[in-house]
C-alpha positions in Angstrom: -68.9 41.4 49.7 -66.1 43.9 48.8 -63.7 44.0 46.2 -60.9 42.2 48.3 -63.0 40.4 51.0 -65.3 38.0 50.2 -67.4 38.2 53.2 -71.4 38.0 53.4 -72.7 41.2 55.6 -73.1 39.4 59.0 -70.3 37.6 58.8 -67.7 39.7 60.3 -67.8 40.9 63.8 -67.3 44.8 64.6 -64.1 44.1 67.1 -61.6 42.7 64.9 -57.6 42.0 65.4 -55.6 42.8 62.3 -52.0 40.8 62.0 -49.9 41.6 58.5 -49.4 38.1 57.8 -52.8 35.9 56.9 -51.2 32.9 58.3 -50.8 35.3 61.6 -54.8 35.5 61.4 -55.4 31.9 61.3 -53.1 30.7 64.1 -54.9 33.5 65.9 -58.5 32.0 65.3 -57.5 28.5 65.5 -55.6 29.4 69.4 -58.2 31.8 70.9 -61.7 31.6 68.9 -64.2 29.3 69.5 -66.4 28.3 66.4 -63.5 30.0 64.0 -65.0 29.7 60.4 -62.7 31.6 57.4 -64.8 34.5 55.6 -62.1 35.0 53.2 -59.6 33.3 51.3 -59.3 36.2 48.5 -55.7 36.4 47.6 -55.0 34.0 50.8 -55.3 37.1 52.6 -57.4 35.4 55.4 -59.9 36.4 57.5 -61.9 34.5 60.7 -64.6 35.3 63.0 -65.2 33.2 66.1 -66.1 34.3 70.0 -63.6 34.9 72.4 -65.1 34.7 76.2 -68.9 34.6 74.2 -68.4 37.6 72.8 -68.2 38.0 68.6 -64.8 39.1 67.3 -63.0 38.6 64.0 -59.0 38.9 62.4 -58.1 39.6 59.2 -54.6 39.7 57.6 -54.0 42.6 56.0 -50.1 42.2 54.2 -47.4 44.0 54.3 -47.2 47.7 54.6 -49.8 50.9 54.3 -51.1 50.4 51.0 -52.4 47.1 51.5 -53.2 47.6 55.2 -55.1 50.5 53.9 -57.2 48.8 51.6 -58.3 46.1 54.4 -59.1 48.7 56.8 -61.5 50.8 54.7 -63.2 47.7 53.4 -64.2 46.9 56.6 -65.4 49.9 57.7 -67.1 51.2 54.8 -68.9 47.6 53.6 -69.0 45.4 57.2 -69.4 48.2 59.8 -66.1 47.4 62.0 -65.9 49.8 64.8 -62.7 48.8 66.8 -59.6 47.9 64.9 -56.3 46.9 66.9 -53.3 46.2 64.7 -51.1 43.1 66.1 -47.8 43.3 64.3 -43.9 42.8 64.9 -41.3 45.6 65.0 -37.6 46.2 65.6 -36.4 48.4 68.4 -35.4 51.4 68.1 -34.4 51.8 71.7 -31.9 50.2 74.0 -34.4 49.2 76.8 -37.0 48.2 74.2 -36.0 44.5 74.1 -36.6 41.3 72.7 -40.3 40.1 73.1 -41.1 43.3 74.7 -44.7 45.0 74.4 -45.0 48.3 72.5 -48.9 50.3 72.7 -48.7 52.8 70.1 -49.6 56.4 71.3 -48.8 57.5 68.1 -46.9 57.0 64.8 -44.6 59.2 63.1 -44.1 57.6 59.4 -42.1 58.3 56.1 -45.0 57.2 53.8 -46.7 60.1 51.8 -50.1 58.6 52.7 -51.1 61.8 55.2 -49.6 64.1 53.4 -51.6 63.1 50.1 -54.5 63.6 52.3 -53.7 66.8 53.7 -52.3 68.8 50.9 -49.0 68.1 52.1 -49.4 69.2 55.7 -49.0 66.5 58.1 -51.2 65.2 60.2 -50.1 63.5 63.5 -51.8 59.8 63.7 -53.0 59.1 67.5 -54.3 56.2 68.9 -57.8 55.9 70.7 -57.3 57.3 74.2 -60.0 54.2 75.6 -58.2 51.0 73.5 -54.8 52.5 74.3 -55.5 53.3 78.1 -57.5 49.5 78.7 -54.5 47.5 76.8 -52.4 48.8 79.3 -54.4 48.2 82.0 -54.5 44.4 80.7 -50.9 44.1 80.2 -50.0 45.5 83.8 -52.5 43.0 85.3 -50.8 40.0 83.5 -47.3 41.4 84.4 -46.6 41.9 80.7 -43.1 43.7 80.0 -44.8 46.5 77.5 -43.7 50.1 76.7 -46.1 52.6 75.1 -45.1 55.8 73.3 -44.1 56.5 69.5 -43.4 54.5 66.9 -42.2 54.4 63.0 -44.5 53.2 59.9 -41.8 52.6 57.2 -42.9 52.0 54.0 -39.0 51.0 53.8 -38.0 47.7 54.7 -34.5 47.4 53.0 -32.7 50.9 54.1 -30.0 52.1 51.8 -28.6 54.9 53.9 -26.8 53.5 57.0 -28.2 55.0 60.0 -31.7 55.6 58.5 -33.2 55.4 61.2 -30.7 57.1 64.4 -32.9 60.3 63.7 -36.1 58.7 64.8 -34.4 56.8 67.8 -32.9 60.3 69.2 -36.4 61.6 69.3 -37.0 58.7 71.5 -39.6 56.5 69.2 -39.5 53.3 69.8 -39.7 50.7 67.0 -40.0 50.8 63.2 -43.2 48.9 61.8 -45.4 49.5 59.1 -48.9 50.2 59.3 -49.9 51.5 62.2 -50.3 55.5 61.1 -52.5 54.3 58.2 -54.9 52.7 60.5 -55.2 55.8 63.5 -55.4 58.3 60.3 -58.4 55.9 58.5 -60.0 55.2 61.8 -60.1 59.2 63.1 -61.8 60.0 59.3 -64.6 57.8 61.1 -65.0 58.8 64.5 -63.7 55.0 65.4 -61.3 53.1 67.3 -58.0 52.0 66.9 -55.2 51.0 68.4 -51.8 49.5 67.6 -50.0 46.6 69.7 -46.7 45.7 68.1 -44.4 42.8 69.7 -40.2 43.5 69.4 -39.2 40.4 67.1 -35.9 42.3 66.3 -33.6 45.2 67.3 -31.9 47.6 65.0 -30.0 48.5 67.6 -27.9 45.2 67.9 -29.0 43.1 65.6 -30.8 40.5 67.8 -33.4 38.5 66.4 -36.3 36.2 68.2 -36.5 32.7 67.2 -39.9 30.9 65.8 -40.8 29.5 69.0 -40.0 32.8 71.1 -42.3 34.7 68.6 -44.8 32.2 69.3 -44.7 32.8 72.9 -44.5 36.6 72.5 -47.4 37.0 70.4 -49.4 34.7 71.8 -49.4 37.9 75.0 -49.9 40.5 72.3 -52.9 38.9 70.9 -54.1 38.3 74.6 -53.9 41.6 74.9 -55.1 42.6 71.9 -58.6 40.3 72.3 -58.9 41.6 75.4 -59.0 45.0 74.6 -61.4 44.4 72.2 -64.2 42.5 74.5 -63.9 45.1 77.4 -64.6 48.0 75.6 
């Protein structure tokens, strides 16, 4: 048990999926695990393990933005031995061919958040994803035709921009989408010699304002946590 997850040791698997919202985590246990059980109902920030294709693998919701991502991700490293991490999150476009339900493997994030920098004395560090997760989930998506991109994207830790345009500086230098967690986890996960990767679906574009409804988000993640699980299991 750690502070914020009230899981026994044994109870969580060492491939795990991580989606912001907890009610993201138990749709994802309920669809694609078999003998789901919840580990964790602490601040209804949930978390499931179940087997996917016989092997072990868990998903824990981890809320909104770095901070509280960043929490989730050291607790299960440091107290229940998680080894491979993959982030399954939305984003908004920050490109014009980067549409609507799309696919988006993070190489690597760029961010705005002070977390590296507190680290590293102010210098910053470049967060990079792990060259085996990030080369396998493209593999998997090309084999099931999935529409997917893979490059740079954005952690925010702003959600509501004040300053129009906010964002056109990031989109000239050709990243992708804006989310906002991803450079938390490749930072925490390189500290430990482990693996991680993020696989973000486009939900909205800040490039025209389109937005995917309820059931087309359903449909569209349901491929990035496909993806995602199998990933994980063919490490």
């Amino acid at each position: 048990m750690s502070i914020h997850i009230s899981a026994k040791k044994g109870e969580i698997a060492d491939k795990i999926l991580l989606p912001g919202d907890p009610l993201r985590a138990k749709w994802i246990a309920e669809t694609f695990l078999d003998n789901a059980f919840c580990y964790n109902e602490v601040r209804n920030m949930f978390g499931y393990t179940g087997e996917y294709k016989g092997q072990r693998v868990s998903v824990q919701g981890t809320g909104m933005g770095i901070p509280s991502a960043s929490i989730y991700i050291e607790e299960l490293i440091n107290d229940y031995e998680v080894k491979s991490l993959i982030r399954v999150g939305s984003a908004g476009s920050l490109q014009k061919n980067v549409t609507l339900r799309d696919i988006v493997i993070a190489m690597s994030a760029s961010t705005n958040s002070s977390f590296n920098r507190l680290k590293f004395n102010g210098s910053d560090y470049a967060p990079t994803a792990n060259f085996e997760l990030f080369k396998k989930a493209i593999d998997i998506a090309k084999t099931h035709n999935i529409k997917y991109h893979a490059g740079n994207v954005f952690s925010s830790d702003i959600f509501y921009a004040d300053q129009k345009g906010y964002y056109d500086i990031w989109a000239k230098y050709n990243v992708l989408c804006v989310e906002m967690e991803v450079a938390a986890l490749y930072t925490i996960a390189a500290k430990f010699g482990l693996q991680a990767l993020g696989i973000l679906t486009i939900s909205d574009s800040l490039i025209n304002g389109a937005h995917t409804s309820a059931e087309d988000r359903e449909k569209s993640f349901k491929e990035m946590a496909l993806i995602g699980l199998d990933t994980l299991i063919n490490e």
